[in-house]
C-alpha positions as CSV (number, residue, x, y, z in Angstrom):
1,X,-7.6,-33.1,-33.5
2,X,-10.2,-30.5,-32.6
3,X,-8.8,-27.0,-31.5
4,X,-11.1,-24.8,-29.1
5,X,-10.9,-21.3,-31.0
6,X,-12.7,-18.3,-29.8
7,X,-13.3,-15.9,-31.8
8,X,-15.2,-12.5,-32.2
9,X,-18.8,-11.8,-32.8
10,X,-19.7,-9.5,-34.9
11,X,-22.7,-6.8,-34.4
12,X,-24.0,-3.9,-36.1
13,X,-24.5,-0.5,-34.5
14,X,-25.5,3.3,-35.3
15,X,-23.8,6.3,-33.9
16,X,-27.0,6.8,-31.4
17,X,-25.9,3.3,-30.1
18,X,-21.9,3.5,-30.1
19,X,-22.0,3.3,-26.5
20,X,-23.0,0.0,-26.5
21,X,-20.7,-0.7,-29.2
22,X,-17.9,0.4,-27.1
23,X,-18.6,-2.3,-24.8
24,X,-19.4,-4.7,-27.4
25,X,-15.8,-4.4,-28.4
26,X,-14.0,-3.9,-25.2
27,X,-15.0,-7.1,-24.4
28,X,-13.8,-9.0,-27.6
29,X,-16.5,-8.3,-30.1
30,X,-16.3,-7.0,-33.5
31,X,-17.8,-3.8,-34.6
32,X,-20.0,-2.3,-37.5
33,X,-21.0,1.1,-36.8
34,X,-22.9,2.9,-39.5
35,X,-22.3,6.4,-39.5
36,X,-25.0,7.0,-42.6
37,X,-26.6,4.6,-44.9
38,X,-23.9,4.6,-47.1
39,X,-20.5,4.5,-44.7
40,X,-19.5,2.0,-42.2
41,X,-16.7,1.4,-39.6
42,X,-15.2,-2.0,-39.1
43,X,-14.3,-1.2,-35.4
44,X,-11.9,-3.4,-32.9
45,X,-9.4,-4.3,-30.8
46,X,-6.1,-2.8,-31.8
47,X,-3.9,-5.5,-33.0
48,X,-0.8,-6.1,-30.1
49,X,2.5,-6.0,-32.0
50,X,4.0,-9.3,-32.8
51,X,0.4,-10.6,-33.4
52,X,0.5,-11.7,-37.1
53,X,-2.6,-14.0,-36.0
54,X,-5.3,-11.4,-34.5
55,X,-8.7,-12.1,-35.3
56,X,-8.9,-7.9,-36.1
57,X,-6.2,-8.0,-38.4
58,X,-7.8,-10.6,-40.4
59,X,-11.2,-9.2,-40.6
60,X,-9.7,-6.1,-42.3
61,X,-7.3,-8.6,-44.7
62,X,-10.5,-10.3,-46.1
63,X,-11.9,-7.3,-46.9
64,X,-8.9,-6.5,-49.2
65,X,-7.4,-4.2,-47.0
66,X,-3.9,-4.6,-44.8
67,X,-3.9,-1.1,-42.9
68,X,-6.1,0.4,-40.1
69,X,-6.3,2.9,-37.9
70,X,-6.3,4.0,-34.1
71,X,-9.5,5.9,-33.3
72,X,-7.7,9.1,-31.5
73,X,-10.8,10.8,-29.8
74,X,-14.5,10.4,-29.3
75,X,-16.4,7.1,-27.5
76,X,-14.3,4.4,-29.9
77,X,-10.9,6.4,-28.8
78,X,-8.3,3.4,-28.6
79,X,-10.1,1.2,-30.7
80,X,-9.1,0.7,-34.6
81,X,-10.4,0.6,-37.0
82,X,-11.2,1.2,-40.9
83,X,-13.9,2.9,-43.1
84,X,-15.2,-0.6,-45.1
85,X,-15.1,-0.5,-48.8
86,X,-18.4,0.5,-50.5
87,X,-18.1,-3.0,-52.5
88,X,-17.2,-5.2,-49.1
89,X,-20.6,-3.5,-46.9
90,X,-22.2,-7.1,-48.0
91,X,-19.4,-8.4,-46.0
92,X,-20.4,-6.3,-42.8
93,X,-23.6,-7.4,-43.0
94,X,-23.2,-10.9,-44.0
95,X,-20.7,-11.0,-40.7
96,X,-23.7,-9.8,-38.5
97,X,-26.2,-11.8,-40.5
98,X,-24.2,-14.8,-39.5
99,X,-22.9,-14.2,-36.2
100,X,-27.3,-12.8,-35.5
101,X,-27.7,-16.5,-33.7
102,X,-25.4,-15.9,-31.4
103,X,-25.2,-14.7,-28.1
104,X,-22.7,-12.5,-26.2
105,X,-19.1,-10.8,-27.6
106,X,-17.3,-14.0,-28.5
107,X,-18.4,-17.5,-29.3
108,X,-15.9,-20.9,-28.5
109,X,-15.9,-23.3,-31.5
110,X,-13.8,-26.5,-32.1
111,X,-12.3,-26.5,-35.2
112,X,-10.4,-29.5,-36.6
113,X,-8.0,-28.6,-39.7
114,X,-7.2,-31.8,-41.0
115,X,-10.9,-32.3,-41.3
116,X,-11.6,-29.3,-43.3
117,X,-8.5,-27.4,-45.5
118,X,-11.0,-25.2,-47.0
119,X,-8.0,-22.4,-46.9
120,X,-6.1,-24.8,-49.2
121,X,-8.8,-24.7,-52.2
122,X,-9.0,-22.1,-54.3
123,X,-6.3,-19.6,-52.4
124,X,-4.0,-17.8,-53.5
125,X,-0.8,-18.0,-51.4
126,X,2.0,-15.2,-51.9
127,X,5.6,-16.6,-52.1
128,X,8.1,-14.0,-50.0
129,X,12.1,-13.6,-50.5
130,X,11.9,-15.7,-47.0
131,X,10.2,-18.5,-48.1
132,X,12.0,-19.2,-51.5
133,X,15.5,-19.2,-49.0
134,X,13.5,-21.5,-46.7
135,X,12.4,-23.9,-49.8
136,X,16.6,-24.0,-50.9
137,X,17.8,-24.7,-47.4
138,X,15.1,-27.2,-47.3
139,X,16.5,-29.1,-50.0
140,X,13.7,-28.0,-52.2
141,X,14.3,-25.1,-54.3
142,X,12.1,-26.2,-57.2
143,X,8.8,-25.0,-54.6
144,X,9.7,-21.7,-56.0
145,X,9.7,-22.6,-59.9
146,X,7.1,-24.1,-62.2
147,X,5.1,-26.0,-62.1
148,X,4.8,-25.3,-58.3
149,X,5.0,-21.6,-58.4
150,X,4.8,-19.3,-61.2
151,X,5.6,-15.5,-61.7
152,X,2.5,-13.1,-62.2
153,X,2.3,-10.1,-64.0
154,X,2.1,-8.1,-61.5
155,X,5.7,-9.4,-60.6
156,X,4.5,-11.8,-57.3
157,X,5.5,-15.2,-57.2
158,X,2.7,-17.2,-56.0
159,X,1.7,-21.4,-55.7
160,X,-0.4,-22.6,-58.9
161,X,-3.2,-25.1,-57.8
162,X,-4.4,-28.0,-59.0
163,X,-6.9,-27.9,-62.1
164,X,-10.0,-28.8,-59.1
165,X,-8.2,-25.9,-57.4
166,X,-6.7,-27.8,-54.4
167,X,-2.8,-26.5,-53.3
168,X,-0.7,-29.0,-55.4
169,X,0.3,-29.9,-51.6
170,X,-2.7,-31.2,-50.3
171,X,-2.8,-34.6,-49.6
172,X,-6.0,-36.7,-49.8
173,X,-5.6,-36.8,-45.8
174,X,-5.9,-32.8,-45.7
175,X,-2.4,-32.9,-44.7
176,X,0.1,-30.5,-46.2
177,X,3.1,-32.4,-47.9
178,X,5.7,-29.8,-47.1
179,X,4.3,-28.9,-43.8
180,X,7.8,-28.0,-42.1
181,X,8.7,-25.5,-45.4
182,X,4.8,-24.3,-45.5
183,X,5.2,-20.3,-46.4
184,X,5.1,-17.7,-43.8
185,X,1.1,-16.9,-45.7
186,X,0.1,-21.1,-44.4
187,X,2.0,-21.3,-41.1
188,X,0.8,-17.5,-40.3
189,X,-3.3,-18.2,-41.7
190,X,-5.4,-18.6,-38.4
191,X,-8.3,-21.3,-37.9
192,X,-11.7,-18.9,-37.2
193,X,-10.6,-16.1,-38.5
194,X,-13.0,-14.2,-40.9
195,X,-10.8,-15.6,-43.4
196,X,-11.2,-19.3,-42.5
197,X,-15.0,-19.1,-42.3
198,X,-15.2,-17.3,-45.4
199,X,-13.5,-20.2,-47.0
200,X,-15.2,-23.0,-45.0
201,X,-18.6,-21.4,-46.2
202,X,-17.2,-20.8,-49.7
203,X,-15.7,-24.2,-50.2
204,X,-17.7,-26.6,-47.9
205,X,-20.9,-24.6,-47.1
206,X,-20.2,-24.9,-43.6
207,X,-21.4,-22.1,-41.4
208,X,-20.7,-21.2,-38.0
209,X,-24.4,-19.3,-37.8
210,X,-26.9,-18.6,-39.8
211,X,-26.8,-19.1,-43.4
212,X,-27.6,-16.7,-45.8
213,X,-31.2,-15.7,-46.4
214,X,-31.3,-14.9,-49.9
């Protein structure tokens, strides 16, 4: 069944035009304010605690970052934020690129899961301590061994996929065959987050906006 999501839109801004990205934000939006050619500020809503799920949050996860800042003084004081990655700035402006079609700060779009599981192809889900004791008091400790799960380098224990790169989970129905033991990374991952229309574009080519141009 379809979900009504809203979700940010995201707009790009210079340092003459902050103020209007202060409003642009205040009122749900996301921000890219280019402070020179080269260097740009993801700005937004500071995350409320407890809020594993916040649309901010997640735009900074899928640029491969997991900390941000709180702006302490000057027009964006409140908001946070993060300086984006010289390799993610085609992010920025594929976000704005995208969201160009749209008007206003945010935009409502129904989004049905079991029609889609794009975020179950091709991911790479993170097993924690948690979620190896959920799989045993499940009844199901072999989720945490091969061939489900296998031990990287690196020294993370993460799911192995399929060899069309579908979660070994996924069932032809786009349901999830251990839905109730899911890990914390599945039952957490929020539907129109930046993350989920990356991977709906990536994996389906579906866009919520403009497609790219080149």
């Amino acid at each position: 069944m379809a979900e009504d999501i809203v979700r940010p839109i995201a707009r790009s801004f210079t340092l003459k035009h902050v103020a209007e990205a202060v409003v642009h934000v205040g009122e749900g939006g996301h921000a890219f304010v280019w402070e020179s050619e080269s260097r740009v500020r993801f700005v937004f809503r500071a995350p409320a605690k407890h809020t594993p799920d916040d649309f901010g949050a997640w735009g900074v996860y899928d640029m491969g970052k997991s900390r941000w800042k709180i702006i302490k003084e000057g027009a964006l004081k409140g908001f946070a934020s993060i300086v984006v990655p010289r390799d993610c700035h085609w992010i920025a402006k594929r976000r704005v690129e995208r969201d160009s079609i749209h008007p206003g700060r945010t935009r409502t779009l129904a989004l049905d899961c079991t029609r889609c599981a794009a975020c179950c192809r091709d991911n790479e889900v993170i097993l924690q301590p948690a979620d190896v004791q959920r799989f045993k008091e499940g009844g199901r400790p072999e989720l945490a061994k091969p061939p489900y799960a296998k031990r990287h380098k690196d020294g993370r224990l993460i799911f192995t996929l399929l060899s069309n790169k579908r979660c070994r989970h996924l069932q032809h129905n786009n349901r999830c065959r251990i839905y109730k033991l899911r890990p914390h990374p599945c039952s957490e991952f929020p539907a129109g987050s930046e993350c989920c229309l990356f991977a709906r574009e990536d994996m389906l080519k579906l866009f919520d906006g403009l497609p790219p141009q080149s």
